[in-house]
C-alpha positions in Angstrom: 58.6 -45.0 -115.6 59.5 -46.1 -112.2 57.1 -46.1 -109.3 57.0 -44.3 -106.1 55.9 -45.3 -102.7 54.0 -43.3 -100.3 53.5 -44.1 -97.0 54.1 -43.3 -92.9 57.4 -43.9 -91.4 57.0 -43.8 -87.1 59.9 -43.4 -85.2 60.2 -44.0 -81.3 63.3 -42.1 -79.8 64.5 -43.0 -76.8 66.7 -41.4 -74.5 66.1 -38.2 -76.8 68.5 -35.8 -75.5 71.2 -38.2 -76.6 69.5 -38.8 -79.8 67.6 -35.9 -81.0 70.7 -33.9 -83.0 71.3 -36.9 -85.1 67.8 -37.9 -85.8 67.0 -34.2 -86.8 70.2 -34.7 -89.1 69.1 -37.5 -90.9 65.6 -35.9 -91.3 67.0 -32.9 -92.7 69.4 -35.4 -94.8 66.3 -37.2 -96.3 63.8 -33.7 -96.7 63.4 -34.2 -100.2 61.0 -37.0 -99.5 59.1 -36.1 -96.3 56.3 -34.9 -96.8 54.7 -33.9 -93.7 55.8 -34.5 -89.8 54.6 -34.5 -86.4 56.5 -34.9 -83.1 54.9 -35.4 -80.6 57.4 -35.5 -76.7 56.2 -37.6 -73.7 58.4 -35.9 -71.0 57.2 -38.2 -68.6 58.8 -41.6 -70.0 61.8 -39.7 -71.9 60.8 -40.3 -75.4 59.3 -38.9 -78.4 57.4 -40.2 -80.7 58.1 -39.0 -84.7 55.0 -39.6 -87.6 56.5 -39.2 -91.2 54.4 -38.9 -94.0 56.7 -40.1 -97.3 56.9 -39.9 -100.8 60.1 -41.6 -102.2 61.1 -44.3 -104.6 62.4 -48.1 -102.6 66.2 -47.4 -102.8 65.3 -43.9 -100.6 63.5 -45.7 -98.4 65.7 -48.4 -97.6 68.9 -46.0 -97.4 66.3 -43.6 -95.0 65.3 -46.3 -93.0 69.0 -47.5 -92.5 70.4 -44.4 -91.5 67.7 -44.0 -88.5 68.2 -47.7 -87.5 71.8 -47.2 -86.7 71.5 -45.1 -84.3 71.1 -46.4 -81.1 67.8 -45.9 -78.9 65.9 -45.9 -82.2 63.1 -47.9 -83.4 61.5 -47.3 -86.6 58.1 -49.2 -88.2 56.9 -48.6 -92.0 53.6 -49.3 -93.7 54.1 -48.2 -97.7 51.7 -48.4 -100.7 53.3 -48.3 -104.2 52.0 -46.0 -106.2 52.7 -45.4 -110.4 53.6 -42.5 -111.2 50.6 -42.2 -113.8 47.7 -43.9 -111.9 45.4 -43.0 -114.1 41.4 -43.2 -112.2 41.0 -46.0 -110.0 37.7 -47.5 -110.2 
């Protein structure tokens, strides 16, 4: 049984009203494995800042990851834990 990783995914947008359709595209894209979001705007310096929480095997992550990294003004940062599918109680 393969395992799966869970972890937070943050995105920095920049220039976001250039940027925002196709980031919310590739979210929507990639639902399946979000788990929870927050978005937070900072109106003042033009960007937004996007907190993902994930749960998704490494070939998801890597094609998610790639798919926000190509677009341009995009910065993303990930911090994963892998986790087995039957963890059993950790002591």
């Amino acid at each position: 049984m393969s395992n799966t990783h869970v972890g937070l995914i943050g995105i920095v947008v920049k220039n976001r009203e250039c940027t925002a359709s196709k980031v919310n595209q590739i979210l929507s894209d990639h639902a399946a494995i979000i788990v929870g979001r927050m978005g937070v705007p900072y109106d003042t310096r033009n960007v937004s800042f996007i907190s993902l929480m994930i749960d998704a095997n490494e070939d998801q992550i890597k094609s998610f990851e790639k798919d926000l990294q190509e677009i341009k003004g995009i910065s993303v940062s990930s911090n994963m834990v892998e986790i087995p599918k039957e963890c059993g109680c950790m002591r």
